[in-house]
C-alpha positions as CSV (number, residue, x, y, z in Angstrom):
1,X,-8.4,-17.3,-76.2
2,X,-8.8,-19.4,-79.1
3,X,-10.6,-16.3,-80.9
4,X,-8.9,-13.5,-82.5
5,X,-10.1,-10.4,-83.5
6,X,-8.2,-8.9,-86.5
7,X,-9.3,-5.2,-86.3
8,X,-5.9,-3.4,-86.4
9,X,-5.3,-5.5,-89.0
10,X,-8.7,-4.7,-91.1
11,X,-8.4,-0.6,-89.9
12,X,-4.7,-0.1,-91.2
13,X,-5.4,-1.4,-94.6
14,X,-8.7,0.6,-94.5
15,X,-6.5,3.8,-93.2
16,X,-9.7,4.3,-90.3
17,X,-9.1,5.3,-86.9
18,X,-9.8,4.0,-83.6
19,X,-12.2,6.7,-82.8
20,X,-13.5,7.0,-86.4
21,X,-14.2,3.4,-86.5
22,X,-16.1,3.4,-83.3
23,X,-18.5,6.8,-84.5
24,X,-19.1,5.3,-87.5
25,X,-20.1,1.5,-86.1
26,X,-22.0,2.9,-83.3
27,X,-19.7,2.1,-80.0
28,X,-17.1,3.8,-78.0
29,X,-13.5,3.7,-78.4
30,X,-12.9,1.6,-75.2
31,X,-15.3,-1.0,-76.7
32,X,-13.3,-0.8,-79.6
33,X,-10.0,-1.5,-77.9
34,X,-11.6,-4.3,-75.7
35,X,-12.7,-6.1,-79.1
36,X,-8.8,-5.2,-80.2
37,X,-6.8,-6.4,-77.4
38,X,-8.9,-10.0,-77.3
39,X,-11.0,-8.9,-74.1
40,X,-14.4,-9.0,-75.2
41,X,-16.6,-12.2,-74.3
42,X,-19.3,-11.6,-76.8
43,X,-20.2,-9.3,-80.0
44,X,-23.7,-8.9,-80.8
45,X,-24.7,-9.7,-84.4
46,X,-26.0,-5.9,-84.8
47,X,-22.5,-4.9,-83.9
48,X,-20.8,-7.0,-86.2
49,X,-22.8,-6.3,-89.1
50,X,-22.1,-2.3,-88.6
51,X,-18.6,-3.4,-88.3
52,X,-18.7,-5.5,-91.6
53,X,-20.9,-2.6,-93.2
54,X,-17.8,-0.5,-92.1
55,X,-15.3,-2.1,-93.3
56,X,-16.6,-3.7,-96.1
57,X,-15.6,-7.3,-95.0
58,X,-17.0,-10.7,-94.1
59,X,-17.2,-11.7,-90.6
60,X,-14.5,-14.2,-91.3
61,X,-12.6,-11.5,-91.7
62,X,-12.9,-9.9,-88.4
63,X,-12.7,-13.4,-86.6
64,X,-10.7,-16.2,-86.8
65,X,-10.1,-19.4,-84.8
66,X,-6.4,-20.6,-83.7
67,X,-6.7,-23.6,-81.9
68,X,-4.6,-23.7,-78.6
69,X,-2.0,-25.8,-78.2
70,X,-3.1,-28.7,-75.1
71,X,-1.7,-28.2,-71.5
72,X,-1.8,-31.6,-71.0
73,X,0.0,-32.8,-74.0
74,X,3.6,-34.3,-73.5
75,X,6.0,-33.7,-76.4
76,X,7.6,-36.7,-78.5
């Protein structure tokens, strides 16, 4: 996926865990870990602004875009 979710990242630095992230955003661990491990197909804006509230951040952030190398493309 061409999104990545930094959230270990952002929780380290903050010194948070998993499950006191999650109580204080609103959502359960596992939601937590799907966001983490790049499983999740959509985050609602509510969600994403508790996280930012969280954690003090922007949303840029919490998400980034890595473009993905093409399939298709032969090497030189």
């Amino acid at each position: 996926m061409a999104i990545v979710v930094d959230l270990d990242l952002l929780l380290a630095r903050r010194g948070l865990s998993v499950g006191e992230f999650a109580e204080a955003v609103g959502i359960t661990p596992a939601n937590v870990a799907v966001l983490k491990n790049g499983r999740a197909k959509a985050v609602r804006f509510t969600t994403l602004d508790a996280i930012c509230r969280t954690l003090d951040c922007q949303p840029g952030d919490v998400l980034r875009w890595v473009p993905e190398p093409d399939e298709g493309a032969e090497s030189s």
